[in-house]
C-alpha positions in Angstrom: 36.2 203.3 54.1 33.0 204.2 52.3 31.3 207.1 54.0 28.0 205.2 54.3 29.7 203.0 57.0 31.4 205.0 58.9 30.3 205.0 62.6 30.8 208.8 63.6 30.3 212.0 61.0 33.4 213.5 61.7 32.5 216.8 62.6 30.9 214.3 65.7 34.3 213.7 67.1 36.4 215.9 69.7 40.3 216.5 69.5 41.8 217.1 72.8 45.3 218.7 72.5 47.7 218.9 75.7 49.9 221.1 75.7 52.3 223.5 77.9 53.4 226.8 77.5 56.6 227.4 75.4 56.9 224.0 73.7 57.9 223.9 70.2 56.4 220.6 69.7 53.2 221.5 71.2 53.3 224.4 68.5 54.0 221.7 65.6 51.3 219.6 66.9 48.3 222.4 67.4 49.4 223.5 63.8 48.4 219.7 62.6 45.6 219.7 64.7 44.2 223.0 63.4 44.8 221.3 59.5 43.4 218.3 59.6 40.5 219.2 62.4 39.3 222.5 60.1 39.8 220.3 56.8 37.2 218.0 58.4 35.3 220.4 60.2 36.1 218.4 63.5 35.8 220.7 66.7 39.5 220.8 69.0 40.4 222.2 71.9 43.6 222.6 73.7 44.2 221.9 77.7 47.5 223.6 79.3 48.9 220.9 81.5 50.3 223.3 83.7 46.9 224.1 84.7 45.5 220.4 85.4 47.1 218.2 88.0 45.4 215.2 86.4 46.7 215.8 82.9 50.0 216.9 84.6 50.2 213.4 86.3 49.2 211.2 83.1 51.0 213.0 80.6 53.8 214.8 81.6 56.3 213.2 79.6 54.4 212.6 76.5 53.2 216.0 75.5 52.1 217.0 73.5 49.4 214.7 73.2 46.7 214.5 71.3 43.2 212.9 72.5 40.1 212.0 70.2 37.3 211.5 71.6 38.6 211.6 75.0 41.5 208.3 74.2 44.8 209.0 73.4 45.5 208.9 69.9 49.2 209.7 69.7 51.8 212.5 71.6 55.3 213.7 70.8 54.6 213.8 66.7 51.3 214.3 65.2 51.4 212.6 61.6 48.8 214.4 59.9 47.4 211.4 57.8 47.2 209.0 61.0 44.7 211.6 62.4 42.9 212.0 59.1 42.2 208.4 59.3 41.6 208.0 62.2 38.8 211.2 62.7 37.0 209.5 59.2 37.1 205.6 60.9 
């Protein structure tokens, strides 16, 4: 998509990663998330699940998961162009 019609600059948007403690997948994922979002110049931040009862209770089996812009955008595997496209749509 042309960057003349996209409807949010990325650097505009928010990833959310969740996460635990000890999780080798959560490690893959944050290392995706760090690519992609400092490629972009898109601001991330990580929650600990262990540490929020409401995270805890939505996404305990998923994580990790990653959020943009406060929706789910995908958990177990983050696929580094699906979140490219998806932070430039």
């Amino acid at each position: 998509m042309s960057p003349l019609f996209r409807r949010r600059p990325p650097r505009d948007r928010l990833v959310t990663l969740v996460r635990k403690p000890g999780c080798h997948l959560c490690d893959d994922a944050q290392a995706v998330v760090e690519k992609v979002c400092g490629e972009l110049g898109v601001p991330w931040e990580q929650k600990d699940i262990t540490q929020d009862a409401e995270l805890h209770d939505r996404y305990w089996e998923q994580i990790p998961v990653v959020l943009v812009d406060g929706e789910q955008h995908t958990f177990w595997r983050v696929n580094e162009d699906r979140l490219r496209r998806a932070l430039n749509d």
